[in-house]
C-alpha positions in Angstrom: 36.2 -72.2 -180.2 37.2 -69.6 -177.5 39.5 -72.5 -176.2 41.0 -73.1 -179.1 41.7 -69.1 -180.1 43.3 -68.8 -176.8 45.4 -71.8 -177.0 46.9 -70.6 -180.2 47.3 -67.2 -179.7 49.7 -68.4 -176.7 51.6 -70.2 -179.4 51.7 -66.8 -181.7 53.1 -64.9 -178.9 55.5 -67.2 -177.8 56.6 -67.0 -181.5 57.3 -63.5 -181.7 59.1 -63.8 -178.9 61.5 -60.9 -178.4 58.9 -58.5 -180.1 56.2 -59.5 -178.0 58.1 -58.7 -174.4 58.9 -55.2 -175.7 55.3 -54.5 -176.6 54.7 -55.5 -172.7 57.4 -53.1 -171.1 54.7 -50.2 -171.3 51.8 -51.9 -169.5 54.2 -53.7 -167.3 55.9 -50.1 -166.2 52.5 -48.3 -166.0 50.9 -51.4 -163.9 54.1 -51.5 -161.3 53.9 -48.2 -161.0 50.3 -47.6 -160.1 50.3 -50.7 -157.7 53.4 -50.0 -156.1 52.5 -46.6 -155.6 48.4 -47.6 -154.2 50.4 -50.4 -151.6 53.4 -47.1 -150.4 50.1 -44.6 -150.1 48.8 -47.1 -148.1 51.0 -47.5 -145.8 52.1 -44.4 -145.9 48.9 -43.1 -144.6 48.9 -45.8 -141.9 52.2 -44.4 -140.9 51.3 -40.5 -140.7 47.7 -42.1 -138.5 50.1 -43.5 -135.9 52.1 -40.6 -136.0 50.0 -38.7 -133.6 50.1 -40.7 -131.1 46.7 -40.5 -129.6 44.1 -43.1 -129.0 41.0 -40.4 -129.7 39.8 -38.5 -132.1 37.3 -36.3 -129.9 39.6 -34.3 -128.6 40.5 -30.7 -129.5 43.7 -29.6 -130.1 44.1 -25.4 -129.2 48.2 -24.2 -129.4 49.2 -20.6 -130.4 49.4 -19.3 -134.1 52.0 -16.5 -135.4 55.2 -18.6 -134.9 58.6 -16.4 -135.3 60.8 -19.5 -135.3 61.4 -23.4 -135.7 60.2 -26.1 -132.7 57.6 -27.9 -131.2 53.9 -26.8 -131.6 53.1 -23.7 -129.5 56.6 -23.0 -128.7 58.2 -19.9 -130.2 54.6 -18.1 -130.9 54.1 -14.5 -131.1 51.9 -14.2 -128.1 51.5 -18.1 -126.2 48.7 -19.4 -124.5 49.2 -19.3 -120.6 47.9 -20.9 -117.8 45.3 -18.1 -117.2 44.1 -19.0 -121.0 43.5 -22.8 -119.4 42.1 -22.2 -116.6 39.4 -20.2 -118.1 38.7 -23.1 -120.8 38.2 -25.1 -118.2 35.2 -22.7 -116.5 33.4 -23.3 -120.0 30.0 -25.6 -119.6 30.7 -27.0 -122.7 34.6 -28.5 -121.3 34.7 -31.8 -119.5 38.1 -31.4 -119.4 41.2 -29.1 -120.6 44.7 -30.1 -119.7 48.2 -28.3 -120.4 51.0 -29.7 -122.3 54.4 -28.4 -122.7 57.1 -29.6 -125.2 60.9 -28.4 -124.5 63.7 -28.8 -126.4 67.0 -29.9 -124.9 70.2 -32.4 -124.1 70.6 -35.6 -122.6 73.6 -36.9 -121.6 73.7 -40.9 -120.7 77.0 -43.4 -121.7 79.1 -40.1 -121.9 77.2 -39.3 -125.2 74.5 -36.4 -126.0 71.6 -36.1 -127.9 69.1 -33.4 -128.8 65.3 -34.0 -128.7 62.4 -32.6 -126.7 60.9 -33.6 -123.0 57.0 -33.0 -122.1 55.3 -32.9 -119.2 53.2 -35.3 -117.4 50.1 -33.1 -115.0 49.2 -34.3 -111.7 46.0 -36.0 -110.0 43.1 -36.7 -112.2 45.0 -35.0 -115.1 47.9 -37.9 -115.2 45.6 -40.5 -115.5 43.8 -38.5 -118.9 47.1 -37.9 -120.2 48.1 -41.9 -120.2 44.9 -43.1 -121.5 45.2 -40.5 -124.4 49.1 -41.5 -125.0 47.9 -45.1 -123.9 51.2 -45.5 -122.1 52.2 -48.7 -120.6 55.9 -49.3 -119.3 57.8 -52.1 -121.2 59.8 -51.8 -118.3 59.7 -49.9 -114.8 57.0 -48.0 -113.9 55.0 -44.9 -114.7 55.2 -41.7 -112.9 53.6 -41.0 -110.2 52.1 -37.7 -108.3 55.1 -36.3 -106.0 57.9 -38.0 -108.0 61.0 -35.7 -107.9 63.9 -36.5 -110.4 62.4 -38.9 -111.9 61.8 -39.9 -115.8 60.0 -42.2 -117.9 61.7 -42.3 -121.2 60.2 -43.5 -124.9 60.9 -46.7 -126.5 63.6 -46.1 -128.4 66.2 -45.7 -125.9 65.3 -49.4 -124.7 66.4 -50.3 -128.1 69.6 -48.3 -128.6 68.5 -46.5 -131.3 68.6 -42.6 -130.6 72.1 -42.2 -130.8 73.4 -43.1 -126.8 75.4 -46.2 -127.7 73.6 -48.0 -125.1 70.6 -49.3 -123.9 68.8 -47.2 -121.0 67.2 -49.0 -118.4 65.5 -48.6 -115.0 67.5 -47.5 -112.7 70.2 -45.2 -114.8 70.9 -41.6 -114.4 70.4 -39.5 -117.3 71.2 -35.6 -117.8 68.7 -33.6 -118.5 69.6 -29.9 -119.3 72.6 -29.7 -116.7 69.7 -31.5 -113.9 69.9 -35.4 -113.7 67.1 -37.8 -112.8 66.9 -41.3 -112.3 65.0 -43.6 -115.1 62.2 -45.2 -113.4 60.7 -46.8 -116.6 60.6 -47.4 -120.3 57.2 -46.9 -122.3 56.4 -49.7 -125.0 56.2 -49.1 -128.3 53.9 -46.5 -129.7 54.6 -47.1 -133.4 55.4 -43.2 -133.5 59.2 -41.3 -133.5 57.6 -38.4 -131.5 56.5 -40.5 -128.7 59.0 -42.8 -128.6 62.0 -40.3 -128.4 60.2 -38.3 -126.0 61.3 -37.9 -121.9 58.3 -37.3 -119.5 58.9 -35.4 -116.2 56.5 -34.6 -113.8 55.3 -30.8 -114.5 57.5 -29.3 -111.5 60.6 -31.1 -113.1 60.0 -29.9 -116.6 59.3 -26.4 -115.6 62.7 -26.3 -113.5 65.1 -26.8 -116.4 62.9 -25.1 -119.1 61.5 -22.0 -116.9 58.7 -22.1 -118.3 56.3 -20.3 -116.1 53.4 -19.7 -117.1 53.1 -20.4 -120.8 51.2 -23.7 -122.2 52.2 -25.1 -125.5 49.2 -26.9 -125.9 45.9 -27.1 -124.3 43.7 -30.8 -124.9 40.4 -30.4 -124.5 37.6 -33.0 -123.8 34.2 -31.8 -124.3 31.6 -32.6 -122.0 29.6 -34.1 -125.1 31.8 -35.7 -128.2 28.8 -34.9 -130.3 28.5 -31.4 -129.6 32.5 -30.9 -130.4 32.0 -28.6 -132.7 29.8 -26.3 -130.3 33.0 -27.0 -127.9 35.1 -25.4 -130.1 33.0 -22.3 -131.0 32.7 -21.6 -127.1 36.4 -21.9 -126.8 37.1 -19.8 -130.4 34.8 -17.1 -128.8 36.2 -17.3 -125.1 39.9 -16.8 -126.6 39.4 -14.2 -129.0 37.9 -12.2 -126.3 40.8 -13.2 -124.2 43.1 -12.3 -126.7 41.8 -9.6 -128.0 41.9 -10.1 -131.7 39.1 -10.2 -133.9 37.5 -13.2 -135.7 39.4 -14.3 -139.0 42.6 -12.8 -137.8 43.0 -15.6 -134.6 46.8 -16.1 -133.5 45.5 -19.3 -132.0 44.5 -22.7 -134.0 41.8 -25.1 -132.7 41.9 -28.5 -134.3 41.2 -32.4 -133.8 43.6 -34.7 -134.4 40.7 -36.2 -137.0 41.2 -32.8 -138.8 45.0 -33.1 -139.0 45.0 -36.4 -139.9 42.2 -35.5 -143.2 44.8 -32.9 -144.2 47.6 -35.2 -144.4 45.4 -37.7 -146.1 44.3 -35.3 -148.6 47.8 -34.2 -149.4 49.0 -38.0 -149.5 45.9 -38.4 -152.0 46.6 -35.7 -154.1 50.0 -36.8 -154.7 49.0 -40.6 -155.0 46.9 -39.3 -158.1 49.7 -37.0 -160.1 51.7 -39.9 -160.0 49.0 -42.2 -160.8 48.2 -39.8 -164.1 52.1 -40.3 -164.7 51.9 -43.7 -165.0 48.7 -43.5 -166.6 51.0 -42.2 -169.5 52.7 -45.3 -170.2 50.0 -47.1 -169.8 48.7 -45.3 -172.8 52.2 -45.6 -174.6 51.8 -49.3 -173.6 48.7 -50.0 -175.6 49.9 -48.1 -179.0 52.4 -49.9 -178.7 50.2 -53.2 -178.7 48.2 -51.7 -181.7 51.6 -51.4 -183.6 52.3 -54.8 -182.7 49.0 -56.1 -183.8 48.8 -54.7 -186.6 52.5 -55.5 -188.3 51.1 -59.3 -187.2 48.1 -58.9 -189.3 50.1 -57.9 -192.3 53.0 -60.7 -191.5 50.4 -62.9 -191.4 47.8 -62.4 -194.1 48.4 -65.8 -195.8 47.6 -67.3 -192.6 44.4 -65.7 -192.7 43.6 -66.3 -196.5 44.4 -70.0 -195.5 41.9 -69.8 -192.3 39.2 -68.0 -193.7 39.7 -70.4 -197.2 38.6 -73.1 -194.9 36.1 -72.0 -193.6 36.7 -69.6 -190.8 34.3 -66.7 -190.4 35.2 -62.8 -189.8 34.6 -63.2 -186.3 36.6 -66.1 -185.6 39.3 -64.0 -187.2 38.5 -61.0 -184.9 38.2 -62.9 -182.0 41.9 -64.8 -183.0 43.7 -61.2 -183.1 41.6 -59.6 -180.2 42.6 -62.5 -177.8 46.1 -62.0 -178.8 46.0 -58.1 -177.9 44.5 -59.1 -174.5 46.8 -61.6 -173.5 49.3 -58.8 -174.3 47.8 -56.7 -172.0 47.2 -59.2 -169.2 50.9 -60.8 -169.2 51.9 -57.1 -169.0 49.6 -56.6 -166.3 50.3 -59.4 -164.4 54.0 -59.4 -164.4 53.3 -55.5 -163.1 51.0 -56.3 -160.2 53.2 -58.7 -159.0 56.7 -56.6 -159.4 54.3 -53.2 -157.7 53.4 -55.2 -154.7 56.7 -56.2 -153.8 58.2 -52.9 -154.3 54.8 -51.8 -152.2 56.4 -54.6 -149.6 59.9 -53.2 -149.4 58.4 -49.9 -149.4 56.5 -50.9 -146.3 59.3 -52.1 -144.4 61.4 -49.6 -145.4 58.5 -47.3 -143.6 58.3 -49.4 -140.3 62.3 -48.9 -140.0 62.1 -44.9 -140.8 59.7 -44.7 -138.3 60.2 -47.4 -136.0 56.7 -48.8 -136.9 54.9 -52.1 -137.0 52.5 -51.6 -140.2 51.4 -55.2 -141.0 52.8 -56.1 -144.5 49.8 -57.3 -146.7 49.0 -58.4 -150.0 46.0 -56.3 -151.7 44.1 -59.4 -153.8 41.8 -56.7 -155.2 44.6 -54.4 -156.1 46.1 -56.9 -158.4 42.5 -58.6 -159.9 41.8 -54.8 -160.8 45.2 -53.9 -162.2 44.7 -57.9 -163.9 41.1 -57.0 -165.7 42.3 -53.4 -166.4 45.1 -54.7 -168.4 43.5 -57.3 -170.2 40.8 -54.7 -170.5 43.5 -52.4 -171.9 44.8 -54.9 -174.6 41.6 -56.0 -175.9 40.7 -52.1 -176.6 44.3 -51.9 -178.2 43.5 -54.7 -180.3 40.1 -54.2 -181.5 41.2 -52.1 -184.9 43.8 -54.3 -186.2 41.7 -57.0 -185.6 38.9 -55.7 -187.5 41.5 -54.8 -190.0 42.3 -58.8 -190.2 38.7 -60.2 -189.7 38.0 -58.2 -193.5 40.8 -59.0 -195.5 39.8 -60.6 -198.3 40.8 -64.3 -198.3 42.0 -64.3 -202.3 44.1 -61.1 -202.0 45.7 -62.0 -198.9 46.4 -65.5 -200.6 48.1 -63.6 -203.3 50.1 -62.1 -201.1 
């Protein structure tokens, strides 16, 4: 029976043809745009995550608050954090490890062509090595630098592939300028997925203090604690330590201590939000969608009530009628919802490519199976809900009147 009310409600919708594609636009528009924008959040999210560039989350962040103008974090603040600040986080029982990063602004001049963008430093000894496992650099090409290098510079990724604007490729071995000063490339880092890290020049400390003077501010301070359990006890010691330092008074801290777990929630919960105004946008014609399958529904059961005198005149009972017109509504809604999955994953693909060329990323592009059997039951869901009071409506005409009619 269910067979059969299936097979001709296909046939009925195929008859109305024209009428019936319009009733799908709604479903089909709401459907796209809820997958397509689940697959973008995605990925979107996967993006901001490589974005910071770090291969641990147990680390704590500490730059300066109070900034008076635009730059890299730390730089430009009020009152900056200075090497006297580090070397006392360091003292703390509660600190494996604390190590100084600075993030300059600047030129560089290769192929007769400038660029603007920003230079860090790389610390010496121990320090290096905790620095490269956290960035987890690896040279594509060249080499890393080492302890006593002098003039030297390991650029990111991107000027391996032409693509920050020299008009060339850089490779081991060329002289770039750096802020009036130049220094030879002695290696290229491999892909971090991230368009801060891979437009960044290293130098060793002594380098990047030479043509940025420096002294003795720190942009930011990473901070290992002895144990990655007790991180949060970490941070109090270090909150307490520097508002003494500082002397400024609790709630009213010109510095910000943070993990790179914390930033990364914040985005997230931003990227969230957002993901669900839009998805209570498309929600909308959803819900324009299904009135607009109870419209069509019902205008069939009045085009068709001699159809139904006929059917129930030969026997046909009131639920076999129901089920007839309820089947119908559902198909309406799946067709709808399928041909909306489908179209919202492939704007999710393109919007996912899209992403890995804006940020120079490798997010894998993947199909989300549960995605579209969800967004497949909910519409189906959707049109049999639409359906259910016209085809109540149909399943209790009565078989003589609609005869007559």
């Amino acid at each position: 029976m269910i067979k059969d009310a299936f097979v001709l409600s296909i046939k009925n919708l195929k008859h109305r043809g024209l009428r019936s594609w319009l009733t799908l636009l709604g479903i089909f528009i709401g459907v796209a745009a809820v997958v397509s924008l689940i697959s973008l959040g995605n990925g979107l999210q996967a993006a901001v995550s490589s974005q910071f560039g770090v291969s641990s989350t147990d680390l704590l962040t500490i730059q300066a608050s109070g900034i008076t103008g635009y730059g890299p974090p730390g730089s430009g603040s009020v009152i900056p954090l200075t090497t006297r600040d580090l070397d006392a986080i360091k003292k703390l029982s509660s600190v494996k490890r604390a190590v100084g990063r600075d993030i300059v602004p600047g030129k560089l001049i290769f192929n007769k062509k400038a660029i603007f963008g920003y230079a860090t430093n790389v610390p010496d000894g121990q320090d290096r090595k905790f620095v490269y496992e956290q960035i987890n650099a690896k040279p594509v090409v060249g080499r890393l630098l080492k302890d006593g290098d002098v003039g030297k510079v390991v650029l990111g990724y991107n000027f391996y592939t032409n693509s920050v604007g020299l008009g060339k490729v850089v490779l081991p071995g060329n002289t770039v300028v750096i802020e009036n000063k130049s220094f030879q490339v002695v290696g290229i880092l491999d892909r971090q997925g991230s368009f801060i890290f891979d437009n960044v020049a290293y130098l060793n400390s002594n380098d990047l203090n030479q043509i940025s003077g420096y002294g003795d501010k720190v942009d930011i301070i990473a901070v290992e604690p002895v144990d990655k359990n007790e991180i949060n006890k970490t941070k109090n010691d270090i909150e307490n330590l520097l508002l003494q330092r500082r002397d400024v008074k609790r709630d009213a801290e010109n510095f910000e201590i943070s993990t790179p777990q914390a930033s990364l929630d914040q985005v997230n919960q931003i990227i969230g939000g957002v993901q669900i105004f839009i998805a209570i946008i498309a929600s909308i014609s959803i819900f324009i969608g299904a009135i607009g399958i109870v419209n069509t529904m019902t205008t069939s059961v009045l085009e068709r009530k001699s159809d139904i005198g006929i059917m129930k005149s030969i026997g046909a009972t009131n639920f076999q009628i129901f089920l007839q017109f309820f089947i119908e509504s559902s198909l309406l809604g799946l067709v709808g919802g399928l041909a909306g999955a489908l179209f919202g994953e492939v704007l999710g693909i393109v919007g996912t490519v899209g992403i890995n060329s804006l940020v120079k990323g490798q997010l894998p592009i993947t199909i989300n199976i549960g995605l579209i059997i969800s967004a497949l039951f909910g519409s189906f869901l959707i049109g049999g809900i639409a359906g259910i009071v016209p085809a109540i409506h149909a399943a209790k005409q009565n078989p003589v009147e609609a005869l007559r009619d």
